[in-house]
VMD Tcl script that draws the C-alpha trace (Angstrom):
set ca {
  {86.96 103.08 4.81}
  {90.62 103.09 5.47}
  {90.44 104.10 9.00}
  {87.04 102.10 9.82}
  {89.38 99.22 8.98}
  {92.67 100.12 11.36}
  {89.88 100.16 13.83}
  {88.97 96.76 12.97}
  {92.71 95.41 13.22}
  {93.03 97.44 16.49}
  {89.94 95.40 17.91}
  {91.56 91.90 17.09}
  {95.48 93.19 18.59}
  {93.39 94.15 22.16}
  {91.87 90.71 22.10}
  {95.63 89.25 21.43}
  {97.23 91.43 23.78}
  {95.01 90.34 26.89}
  {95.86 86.62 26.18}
  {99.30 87.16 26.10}
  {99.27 89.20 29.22}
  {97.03 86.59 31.14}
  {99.66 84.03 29.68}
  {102.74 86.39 30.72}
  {100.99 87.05 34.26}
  {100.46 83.40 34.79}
  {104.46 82.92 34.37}
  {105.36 85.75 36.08}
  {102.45 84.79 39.10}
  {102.18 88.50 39.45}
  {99.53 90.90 37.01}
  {101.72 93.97 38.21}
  {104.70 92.26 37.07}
  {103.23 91.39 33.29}
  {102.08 94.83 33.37}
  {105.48 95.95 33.94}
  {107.11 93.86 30.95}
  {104.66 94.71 28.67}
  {104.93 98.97 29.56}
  {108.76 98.71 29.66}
  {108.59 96.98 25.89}
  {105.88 99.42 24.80}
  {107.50 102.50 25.92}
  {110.60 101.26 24.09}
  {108.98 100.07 20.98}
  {107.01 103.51 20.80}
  {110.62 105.52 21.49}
  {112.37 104.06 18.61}
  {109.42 103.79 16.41}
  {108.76 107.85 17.39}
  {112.54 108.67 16.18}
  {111.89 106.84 13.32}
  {108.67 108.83 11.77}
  {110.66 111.74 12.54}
  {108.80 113.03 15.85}
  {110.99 113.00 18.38}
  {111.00 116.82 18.47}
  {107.37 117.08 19.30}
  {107.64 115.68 23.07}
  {109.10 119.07 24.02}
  {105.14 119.45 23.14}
  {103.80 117.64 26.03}
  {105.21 120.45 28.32}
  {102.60 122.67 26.84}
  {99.54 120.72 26.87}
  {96.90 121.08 29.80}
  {97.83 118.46 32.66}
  {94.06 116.58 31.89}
  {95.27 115.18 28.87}
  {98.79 114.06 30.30}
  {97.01 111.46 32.63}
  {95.59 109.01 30.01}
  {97.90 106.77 30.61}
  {97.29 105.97 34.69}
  {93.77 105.28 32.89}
  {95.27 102.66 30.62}
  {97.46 100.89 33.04}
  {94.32 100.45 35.18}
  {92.35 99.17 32.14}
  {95.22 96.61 31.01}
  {95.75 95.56 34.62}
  {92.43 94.99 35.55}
  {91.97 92.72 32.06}
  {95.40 90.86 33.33}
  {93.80 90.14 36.43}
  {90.09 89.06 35.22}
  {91.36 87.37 32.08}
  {91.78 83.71 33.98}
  {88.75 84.39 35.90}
  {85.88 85.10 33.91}
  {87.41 83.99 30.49}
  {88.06 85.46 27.56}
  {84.78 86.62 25.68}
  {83.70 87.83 29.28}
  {86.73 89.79 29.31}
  {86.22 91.47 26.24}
  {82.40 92.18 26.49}
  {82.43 93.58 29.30}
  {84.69 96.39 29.09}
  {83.30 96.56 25.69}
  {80.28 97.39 26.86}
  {81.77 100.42 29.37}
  {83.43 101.71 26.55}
  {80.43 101.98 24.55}
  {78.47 103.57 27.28}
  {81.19 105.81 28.41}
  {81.41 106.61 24.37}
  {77.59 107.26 24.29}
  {77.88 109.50 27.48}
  {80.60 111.26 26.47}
  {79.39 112.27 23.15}
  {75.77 113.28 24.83}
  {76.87 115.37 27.45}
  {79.92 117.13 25.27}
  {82.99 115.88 28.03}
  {86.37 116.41 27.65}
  {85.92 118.48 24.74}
  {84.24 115.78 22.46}
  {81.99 117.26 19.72}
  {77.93 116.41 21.43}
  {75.93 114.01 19.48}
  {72.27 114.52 20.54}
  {70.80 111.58 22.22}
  {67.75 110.45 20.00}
  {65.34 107.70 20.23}
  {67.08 104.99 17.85}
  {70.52 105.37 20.00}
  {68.50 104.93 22.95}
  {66.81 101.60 21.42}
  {70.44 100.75 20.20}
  {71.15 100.93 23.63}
  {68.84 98.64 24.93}
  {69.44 96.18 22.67}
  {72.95 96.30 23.57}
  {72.09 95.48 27.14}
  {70.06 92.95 26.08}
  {72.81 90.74 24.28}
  {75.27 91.74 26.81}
  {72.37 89.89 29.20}
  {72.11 86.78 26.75}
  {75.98 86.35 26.30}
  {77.18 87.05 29.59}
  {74.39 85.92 32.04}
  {72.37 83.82 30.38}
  {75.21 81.83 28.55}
  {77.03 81.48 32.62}
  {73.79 80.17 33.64}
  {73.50 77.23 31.29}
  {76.90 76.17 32.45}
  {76.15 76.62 35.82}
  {72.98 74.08 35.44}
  {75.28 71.75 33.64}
  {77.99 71.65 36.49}
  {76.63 72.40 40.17}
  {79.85 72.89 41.61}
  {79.28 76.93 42.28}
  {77.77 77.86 45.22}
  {79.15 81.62 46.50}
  {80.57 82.75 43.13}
  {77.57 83.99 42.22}
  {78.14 88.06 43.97}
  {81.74 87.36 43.22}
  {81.57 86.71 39.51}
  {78.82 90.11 39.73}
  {81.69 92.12 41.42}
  {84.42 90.92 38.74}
  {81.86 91.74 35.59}
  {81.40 95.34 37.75}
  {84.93 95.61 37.83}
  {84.96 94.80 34.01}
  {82.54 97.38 33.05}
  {84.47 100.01 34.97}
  {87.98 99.01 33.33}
  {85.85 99.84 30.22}
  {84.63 103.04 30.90}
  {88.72 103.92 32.09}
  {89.63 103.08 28.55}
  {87.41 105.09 26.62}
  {88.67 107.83 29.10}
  {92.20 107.24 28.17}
  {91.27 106.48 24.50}
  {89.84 110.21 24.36}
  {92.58 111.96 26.22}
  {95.34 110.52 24.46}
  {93.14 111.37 21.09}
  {93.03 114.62 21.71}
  {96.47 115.27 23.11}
  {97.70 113.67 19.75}
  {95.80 115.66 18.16}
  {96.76 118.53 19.95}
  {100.61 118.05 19.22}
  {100.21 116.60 15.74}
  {101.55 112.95 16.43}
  {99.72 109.79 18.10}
  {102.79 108.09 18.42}
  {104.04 110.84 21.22}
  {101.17 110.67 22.21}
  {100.78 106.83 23.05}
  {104.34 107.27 23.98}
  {104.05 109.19 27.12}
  {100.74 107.05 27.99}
  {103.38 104.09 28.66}
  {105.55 106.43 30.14}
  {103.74 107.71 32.89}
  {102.37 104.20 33.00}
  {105.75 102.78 33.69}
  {106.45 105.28 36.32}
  {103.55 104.10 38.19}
  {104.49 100.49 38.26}
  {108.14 101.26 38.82}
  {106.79 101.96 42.21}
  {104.13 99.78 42.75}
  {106.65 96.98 42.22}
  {109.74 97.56 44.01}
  {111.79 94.14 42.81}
  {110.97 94.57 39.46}
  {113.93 94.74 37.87}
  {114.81 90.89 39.32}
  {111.33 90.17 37.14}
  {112.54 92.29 34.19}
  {115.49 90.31 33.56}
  {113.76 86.89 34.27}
  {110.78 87.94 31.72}
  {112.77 89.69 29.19}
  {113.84 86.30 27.88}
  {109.74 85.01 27.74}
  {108.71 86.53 23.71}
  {105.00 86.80 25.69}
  {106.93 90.43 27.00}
  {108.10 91.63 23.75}
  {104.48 90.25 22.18}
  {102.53 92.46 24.87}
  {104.23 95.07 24.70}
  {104.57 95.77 20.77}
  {100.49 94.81 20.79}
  {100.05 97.59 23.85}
  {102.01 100.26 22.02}
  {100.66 99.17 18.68}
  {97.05 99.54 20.04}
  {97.16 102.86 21.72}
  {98.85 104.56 19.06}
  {96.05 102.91 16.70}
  {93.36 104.74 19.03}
  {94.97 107.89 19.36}
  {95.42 108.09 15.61}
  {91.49 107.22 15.17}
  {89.56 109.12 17.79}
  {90.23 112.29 16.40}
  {89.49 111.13 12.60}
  {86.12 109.50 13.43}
  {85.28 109.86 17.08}
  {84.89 108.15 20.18}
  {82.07 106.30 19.82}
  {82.43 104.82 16.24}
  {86.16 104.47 16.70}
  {85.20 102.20 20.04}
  {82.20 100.83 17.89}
  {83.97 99.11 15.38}
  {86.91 98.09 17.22}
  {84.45 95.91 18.92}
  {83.61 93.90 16.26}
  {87.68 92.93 15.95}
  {87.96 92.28 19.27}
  {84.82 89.77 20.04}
  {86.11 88.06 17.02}
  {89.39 87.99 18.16}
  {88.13 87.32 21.60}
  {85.82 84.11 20.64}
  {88.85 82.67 18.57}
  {90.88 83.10 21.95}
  {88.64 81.17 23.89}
  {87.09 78.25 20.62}
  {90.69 77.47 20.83}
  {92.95 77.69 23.45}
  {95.22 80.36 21.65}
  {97.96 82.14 23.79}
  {98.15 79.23 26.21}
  {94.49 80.24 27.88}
  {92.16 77.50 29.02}
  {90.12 76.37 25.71}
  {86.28 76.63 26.36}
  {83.79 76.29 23.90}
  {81.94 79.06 22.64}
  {78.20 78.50 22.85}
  {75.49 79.05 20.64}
  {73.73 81.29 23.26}
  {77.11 83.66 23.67}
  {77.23 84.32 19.60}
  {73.38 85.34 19.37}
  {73.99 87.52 22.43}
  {77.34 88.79 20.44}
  {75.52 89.14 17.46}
  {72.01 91.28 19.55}
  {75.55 92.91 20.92}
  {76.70 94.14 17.36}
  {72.98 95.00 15.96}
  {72.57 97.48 18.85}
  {75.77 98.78 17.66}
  {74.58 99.36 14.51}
  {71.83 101.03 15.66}
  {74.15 103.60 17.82}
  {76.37 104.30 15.92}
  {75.48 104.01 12.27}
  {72.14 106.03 11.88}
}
mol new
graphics top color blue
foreach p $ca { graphics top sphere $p radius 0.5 }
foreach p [lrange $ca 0 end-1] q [lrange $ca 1 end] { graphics top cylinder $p $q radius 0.2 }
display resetview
């Protein structure tokens, strides 16, 4: 119970933690650049809080394990940059269900097939019903819900393939995360301590951006001072270390599973209210019955 709870809380801190970066981004005009603050402040916050727990010893661990599960973190950095970027342009709840939805198919795929060393779950007819159902209130919240908008205001001519290509892009950010989720779970399983673990996912992470961004360090000491970069990052390292510590204690899939529920909550309070700075919309009637269809398939995945 203890643990299907932490997953809970993890849910709602991803739903916080892409506000603040769309917020950060927006002041920074530059997703790499909010990526950057928030890695720098996560690998930081996951250094000290790794010498405090007493496992700073167990990175000379990392040097043994296989070089698969070392590359979770270019994963995550694509996953957090990608939600940066779409955050402001399909809103919040899209933002969340989407990737949501790749992590839960990645998660169902995974677990089918036996990938990456996850124990195989057999595919049986009331996950593949859970499935569908799944797809059908992703449908209702995310299409249907646009739609009804789109009649209200017919301002939108050619955003149509766009707005397909950004949910695309959404789905496959999810499917990277559950990717990254599952290596870092199993290489912090593998050297005892999720908090390494996470640790060298921002690492490698920061590397990257270190050279995707060559004038970062004028933006690290102008966002430094904004709290959005300390918020992020504590939220990003909080998170990951959250997942690695769960995947291994209940799986993939259910560790994804209930997340979910924390972060559409977290997600829909986001956008009801403006939170973080982000453009207030009103959530709909239509997006919570497709969120709701959304958790019973859920349900039917994952709990029988």
């Amino acid at each position: 119970m203890l643990f299907l709870i932490i997953a809970l809380g993890a849910g709602l801190i991803l739903a916080a933690q892409n506000a603040i970066n769309a917020e950060l981004s927006a002041c920074l005009k530059s997703p790499i650049a909010a990526s950057f603050l928030g890695y720098i402040v996560g690998t930081l916050f996951l250094f000290v809080l790794t010498i405090i727990i007493g496992d700073f010893a167990k990175i000379a661990d990392l040097f043994s394990a296989p070089l698969w599960l070392l590359s979770g973190g270019l994963f995550g950095l694509v996953f957090v940059t990608s939600c940066i970027i779409l955050f402001p342009k399909i809103g919040a709840v899209e933002t969340v269900m989407l990737p949501t939805l790749g992590q839960i198919v990645a998660g169902m795929l995974f677990e089918t097939v036996g990938w990456f060393n996850v124990d195989i779950i057999p595919m049986t007819l009331l996950r593949i019903v859970g499935l569908i159902v799944l797809l059908l209130g992703t449908y209702i919240a995310v299409v249907l819900a646009t739609q009804r908008k789109t009649l209200a205001s017919r301002t939108q001519n050619n955003q149509t393939s766009s707005r397909l290509v950004l949910r695309l892009w959404a789905f496959g950010a999810g499917v990277l995360c559950t990717v990254q989720s599952t290596f870092n779970g199993q290489l912090g399983s593998l050297i005892d301590s999720p908090t390494v673990s996470a640790l060298w996912a921002f690492v490698i992470g920061l590397i990257v951006l270190v050279f995707l961004k060559p004038n970062t360090w004028q933006v690290f000491i102008r966002g430094v001072k904004m709290p959005q970069s300390w918020s992020a990052g504590v939220a990003g390292g909080t998170f990951v270390t959250l997942m690695s510590l769960l995947i291994p204690k209940l799986g993939p899939g259910l560790t994804v599973s209930i997340s979910t529920l924390g972060v559409m909550v977290g997600a829909m309070l986001v956008q009801q209210f403006g939170l973080f700075k982000s453009s207030r919309q009103n959530v709909s009637v239509t997006q919570v019955i497709g969120i709701l269809i959304m958790l019973s398939g859920i349900i039917l995945i994952k709990m029988f």
